[in-house]
C-alpha positions as CSV (number, residue, x, y, z in Angstrom):
1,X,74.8,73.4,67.3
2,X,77.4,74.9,65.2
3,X,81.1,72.6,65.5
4,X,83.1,74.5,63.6
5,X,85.2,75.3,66.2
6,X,86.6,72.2,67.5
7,X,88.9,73.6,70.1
8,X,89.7,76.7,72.3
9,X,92.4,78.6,73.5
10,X,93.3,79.1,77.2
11,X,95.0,82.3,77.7
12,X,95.8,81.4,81.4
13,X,96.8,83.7,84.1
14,X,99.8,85.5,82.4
15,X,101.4,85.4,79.2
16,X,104.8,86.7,80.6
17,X,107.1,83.7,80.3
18,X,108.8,84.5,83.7
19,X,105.7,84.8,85.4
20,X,104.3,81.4,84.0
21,X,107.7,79.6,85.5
22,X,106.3,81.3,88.7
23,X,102.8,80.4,88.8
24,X,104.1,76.9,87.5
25,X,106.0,76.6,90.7
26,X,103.4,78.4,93.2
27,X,100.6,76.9,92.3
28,X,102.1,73.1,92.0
29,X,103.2,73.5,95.8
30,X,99.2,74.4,96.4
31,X,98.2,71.8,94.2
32,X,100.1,69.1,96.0
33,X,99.6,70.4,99.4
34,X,95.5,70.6,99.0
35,X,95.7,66.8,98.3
36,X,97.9,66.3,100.8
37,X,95.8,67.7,103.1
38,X,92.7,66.9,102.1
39,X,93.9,63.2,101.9
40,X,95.0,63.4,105.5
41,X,91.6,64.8,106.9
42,X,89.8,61.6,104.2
43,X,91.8,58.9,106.0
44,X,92.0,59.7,109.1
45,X,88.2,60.1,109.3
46,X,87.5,57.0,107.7
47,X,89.8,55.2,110.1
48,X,89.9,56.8,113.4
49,X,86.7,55.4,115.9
50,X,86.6,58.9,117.7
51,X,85.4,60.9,114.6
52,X,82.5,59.1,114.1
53,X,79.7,61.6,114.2
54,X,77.8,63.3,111.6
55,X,79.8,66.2,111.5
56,X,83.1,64.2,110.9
57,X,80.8,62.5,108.3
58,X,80.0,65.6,106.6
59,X,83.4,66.5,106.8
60,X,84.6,63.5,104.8
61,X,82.7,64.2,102.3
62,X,83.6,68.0,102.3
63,X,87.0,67.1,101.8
64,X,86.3,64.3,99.2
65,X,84.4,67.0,97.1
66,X,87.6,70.0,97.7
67,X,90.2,67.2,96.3
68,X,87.9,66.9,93.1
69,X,87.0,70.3,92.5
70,X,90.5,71.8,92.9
71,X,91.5,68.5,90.5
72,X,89.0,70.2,87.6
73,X,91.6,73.3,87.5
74,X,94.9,73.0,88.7
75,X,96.4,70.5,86.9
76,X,95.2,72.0,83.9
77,X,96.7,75.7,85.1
78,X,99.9,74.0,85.9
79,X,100.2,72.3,83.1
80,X,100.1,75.2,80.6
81,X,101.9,77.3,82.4
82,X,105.0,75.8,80.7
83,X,103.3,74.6,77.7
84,X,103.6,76.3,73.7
85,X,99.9,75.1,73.3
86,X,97.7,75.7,75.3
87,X,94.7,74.6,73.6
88,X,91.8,72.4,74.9
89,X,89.5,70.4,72.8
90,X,85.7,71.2,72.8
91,X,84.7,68.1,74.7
92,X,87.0,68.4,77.0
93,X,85.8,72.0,77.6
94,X,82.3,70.6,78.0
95,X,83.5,68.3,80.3
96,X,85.3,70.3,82.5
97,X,82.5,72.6,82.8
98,X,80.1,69.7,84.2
99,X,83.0,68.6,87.0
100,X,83.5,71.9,88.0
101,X,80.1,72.5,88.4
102,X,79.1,69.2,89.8
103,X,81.8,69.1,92.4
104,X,81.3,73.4,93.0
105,X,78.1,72.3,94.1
106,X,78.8,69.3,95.8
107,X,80.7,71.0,98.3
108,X,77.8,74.1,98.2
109,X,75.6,71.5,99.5
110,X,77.8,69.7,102.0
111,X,78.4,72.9,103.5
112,X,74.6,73.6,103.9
113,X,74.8,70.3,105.6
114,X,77.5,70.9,108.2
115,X,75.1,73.8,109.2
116,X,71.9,71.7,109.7
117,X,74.2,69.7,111.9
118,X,75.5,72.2,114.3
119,X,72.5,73.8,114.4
120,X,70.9,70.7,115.4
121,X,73.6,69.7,117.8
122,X,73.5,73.1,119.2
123,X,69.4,74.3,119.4
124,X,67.9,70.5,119.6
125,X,70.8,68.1,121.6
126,X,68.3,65.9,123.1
127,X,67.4,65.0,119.6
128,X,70.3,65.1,118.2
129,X,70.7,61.3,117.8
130,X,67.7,60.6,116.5
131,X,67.5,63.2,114.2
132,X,71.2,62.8,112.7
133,X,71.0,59.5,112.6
134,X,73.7,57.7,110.4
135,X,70.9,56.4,108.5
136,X,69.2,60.3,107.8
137,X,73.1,61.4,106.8
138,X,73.9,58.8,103.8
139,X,70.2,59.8,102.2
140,X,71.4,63.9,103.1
141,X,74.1,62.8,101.2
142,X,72.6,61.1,98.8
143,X,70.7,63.9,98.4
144,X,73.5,66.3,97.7
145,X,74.8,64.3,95.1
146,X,71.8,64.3,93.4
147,X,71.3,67.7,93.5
148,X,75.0,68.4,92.4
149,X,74.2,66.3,89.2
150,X,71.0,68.1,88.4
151,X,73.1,71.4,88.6
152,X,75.6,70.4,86.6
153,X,73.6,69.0,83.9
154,X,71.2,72.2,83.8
155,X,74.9,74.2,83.5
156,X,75.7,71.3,80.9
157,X,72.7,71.5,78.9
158,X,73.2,75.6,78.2
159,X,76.7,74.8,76.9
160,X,75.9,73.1,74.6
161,X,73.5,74.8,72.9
162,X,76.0,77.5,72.4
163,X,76.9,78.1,69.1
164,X,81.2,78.6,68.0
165,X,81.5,80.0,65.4
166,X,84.5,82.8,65.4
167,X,87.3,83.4,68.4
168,X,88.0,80.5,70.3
169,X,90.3,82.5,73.3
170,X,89.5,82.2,77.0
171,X,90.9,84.7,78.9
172,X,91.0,81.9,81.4
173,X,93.0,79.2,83.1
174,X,89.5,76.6,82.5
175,X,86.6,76.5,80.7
176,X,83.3,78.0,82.3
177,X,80.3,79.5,81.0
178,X,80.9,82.8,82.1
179,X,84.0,82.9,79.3
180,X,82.3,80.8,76.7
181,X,79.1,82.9,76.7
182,X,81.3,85.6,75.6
183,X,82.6,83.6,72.2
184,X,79.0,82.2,71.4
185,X,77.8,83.3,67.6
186,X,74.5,84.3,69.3
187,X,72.5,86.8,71.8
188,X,73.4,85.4,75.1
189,X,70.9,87.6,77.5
190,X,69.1,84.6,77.5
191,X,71.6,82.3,78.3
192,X,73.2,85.1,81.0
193,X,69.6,85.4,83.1
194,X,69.2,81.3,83.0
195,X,73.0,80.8,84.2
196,X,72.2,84.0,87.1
197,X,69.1,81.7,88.0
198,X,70.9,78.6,88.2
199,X,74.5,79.1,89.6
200,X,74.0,82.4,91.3
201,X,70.6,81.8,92.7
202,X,72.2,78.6,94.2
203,X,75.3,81.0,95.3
204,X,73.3,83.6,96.8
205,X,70.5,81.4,98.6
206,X,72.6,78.9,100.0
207,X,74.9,81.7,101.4
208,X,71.5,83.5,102.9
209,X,70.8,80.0,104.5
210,X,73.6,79.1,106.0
211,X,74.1,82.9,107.2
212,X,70.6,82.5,108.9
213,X,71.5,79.1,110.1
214,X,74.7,80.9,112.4
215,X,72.3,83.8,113.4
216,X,69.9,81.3,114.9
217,X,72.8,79.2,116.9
218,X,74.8,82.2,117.9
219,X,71.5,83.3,119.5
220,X,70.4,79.7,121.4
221,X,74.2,80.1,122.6
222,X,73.0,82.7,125.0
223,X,71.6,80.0,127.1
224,X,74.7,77.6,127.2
225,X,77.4,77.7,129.7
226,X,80.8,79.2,129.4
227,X,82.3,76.2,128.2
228,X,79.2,74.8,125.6
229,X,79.7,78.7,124.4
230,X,83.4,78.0,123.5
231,X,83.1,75.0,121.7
232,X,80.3,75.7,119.9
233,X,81.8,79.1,118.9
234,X,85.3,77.8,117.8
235,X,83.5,74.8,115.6
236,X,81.2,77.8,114.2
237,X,83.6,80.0,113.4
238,X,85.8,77.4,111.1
239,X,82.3,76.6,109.3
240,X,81.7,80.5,109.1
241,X,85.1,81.0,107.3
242,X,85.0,78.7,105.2
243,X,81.6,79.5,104.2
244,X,82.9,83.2,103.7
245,X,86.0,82.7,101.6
246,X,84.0,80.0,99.3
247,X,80.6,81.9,98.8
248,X,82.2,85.8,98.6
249,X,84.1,85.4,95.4
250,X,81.4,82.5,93.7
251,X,78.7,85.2,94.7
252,X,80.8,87.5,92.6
253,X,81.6,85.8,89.4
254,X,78.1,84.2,89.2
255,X,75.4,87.2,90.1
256,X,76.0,90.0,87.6
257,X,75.7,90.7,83.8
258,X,77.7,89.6,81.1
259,X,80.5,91.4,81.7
260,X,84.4,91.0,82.7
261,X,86.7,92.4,84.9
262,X,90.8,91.9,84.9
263,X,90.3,90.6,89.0
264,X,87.8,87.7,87.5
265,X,90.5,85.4,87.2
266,X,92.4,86.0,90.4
267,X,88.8,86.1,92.1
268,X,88.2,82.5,90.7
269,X,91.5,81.5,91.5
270,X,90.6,82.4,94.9
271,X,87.4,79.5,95.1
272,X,89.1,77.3,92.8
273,X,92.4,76.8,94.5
274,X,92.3,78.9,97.3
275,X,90.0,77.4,99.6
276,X,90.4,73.7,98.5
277,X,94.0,74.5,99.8
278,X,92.7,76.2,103.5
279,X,89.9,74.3,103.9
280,X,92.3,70.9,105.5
281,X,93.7,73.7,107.5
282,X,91.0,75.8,108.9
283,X,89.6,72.5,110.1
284,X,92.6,70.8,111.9
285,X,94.1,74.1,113.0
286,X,91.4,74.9,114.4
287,X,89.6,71.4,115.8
288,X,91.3,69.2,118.8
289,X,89.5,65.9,117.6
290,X,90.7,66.0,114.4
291,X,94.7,66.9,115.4
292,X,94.3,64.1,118.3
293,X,93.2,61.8,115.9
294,X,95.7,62.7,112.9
295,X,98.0,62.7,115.6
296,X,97.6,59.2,116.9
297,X,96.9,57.3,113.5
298,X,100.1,59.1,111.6
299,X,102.2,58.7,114.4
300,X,101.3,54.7,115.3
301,X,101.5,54.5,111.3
302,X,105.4,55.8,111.7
């Protein structure tokens, strides 16, 4: 492993000095309002007796896992958008790399999760009890984050064995492999088909899954009444968006040759900060229980 580059560059998303006083600003206000949000939706699950079931469960965790990943970018984009130096050591590069894959993944899996339980809930509800039992969701969870951490060290393990030898600038806001295979003193096809098989076979396959996983419940639905139809629909369709505005843009950055494109960064600013940020609000807007309950904890707490 070649350390003679000790450090890279982050170009950021501008090098205009009145746009970086504007995406300073803009992206702060997001920054602050995902953990806001996602903080709201953490504690009031955790202390509200109504949002007990697994899909309130899963949710936690969803939310848990949005706060961290948009934490492996943001402050860091923030930061240097008003800084002279905007330089990042090579272990903290590395380090980056694993959260944001660990955490990427994390919420990859919960998501694949929070299908499995509305399709349960949905095509099996005499079951449903037994089979999401609070005992089955910690090991599914369990599960994920063992999965996450196998991910992240396979994405790990291929960093590391890139060799730096020459330009050290990202024409990023974070550190990633996509960027770094790109500076690597080596051939990188390689490198390029294992990353495709690990990150955008996990992209694409998930997003097949859960895909198939609506088809089937939209179908049973035929057989529901009016009102089962409704609310089985509207808690669908928030896990449907969310899936679509996550899994479109990774599918993206993650399933194609070595190559870049000047919408790469906006695209991952979209599924770095962009759905962290909606996520809190596709799933209040959007669910009763949760607003009832955010509703009565916040206000007895004022």
């Amino acid at each position: 492993m070649n350390r003679s580059v000790t450090e890279f560059i982050l170009l950021g998303l501008t090098r205009d000095a009145g746009k970086q006083k504007a995406v300073f600003g803009v992206f702060l206000i997001f920054y602050l309002a995902t953990l806001l949000g996602n903080f709201l939706i953490v504690v009031t699950i955790k202390t509200s007796r109504t949002l007990g079931t697994p899909m309130y469960f899963f949710l936690f965790y969803l939310s848990f896992a949005d706060t961290c990943f948009s934490t492996t970018t943001a402050p860091r984009l923030i930061v240097d958008a008003l800084a002279q130096n905007r330089t990042i050591s090579y272990n903290e590069c590395m380090i980056q790399v694993f959260t944001f894959h660990f955490f990427g993944c994390m919420e990859i899996l919960v998501l694949i999760l929070m299908a499995f339980d509305r399709y349960v809930a949905i095509c099996k509800p005499l079951r449903y009890t037994t089979i999401m039992s609070r005992h089955v969701c910690r090991v599914l969870v369990i599960l994920a984050w063992v999965g996450s951490c196998i991910h992240s060290s396979a994405q790990i393990f291929l960093a590391l064995r890139l060799p730096f030898c020459g330009p050290n600038v990202i024409d990023n806001y974070f550190c990633d492999l996509q960027p770094l295979l790109k500076l690597a003193c080596m051939d990188t096809y390689v490198t390029n088909l294992l990353l495709v098989s690990n990150s955008g076979a996990i992209c694409t396959v998930s997003f097949i899954i859960l895909l198939t996983s609506y088809v089937v419940i939209l179908y049973s639905l035929r057989n529901h009444s009016a009102e089962g139809r409704r609310k089985a629909l509207s808690t669908c369709t928030s896990h449907f968006i969310v899936v679509v505005l996550f899994f479109g843009p990774c599918i993206f950055i993650y399933t194609r040759p070595p190559t870049t494109f000047p919408i790469d960064k906006m695209v991952a600013v979209f599924y770095t900060i962009g759905t962290p940020l909606l996520n809190p609000l596709i799933y209040t807007l959007r669910n009763m229980e949760v607003k009832k309950a955010m509703k009565k904890l916040w206000c007895s707490k004022v």
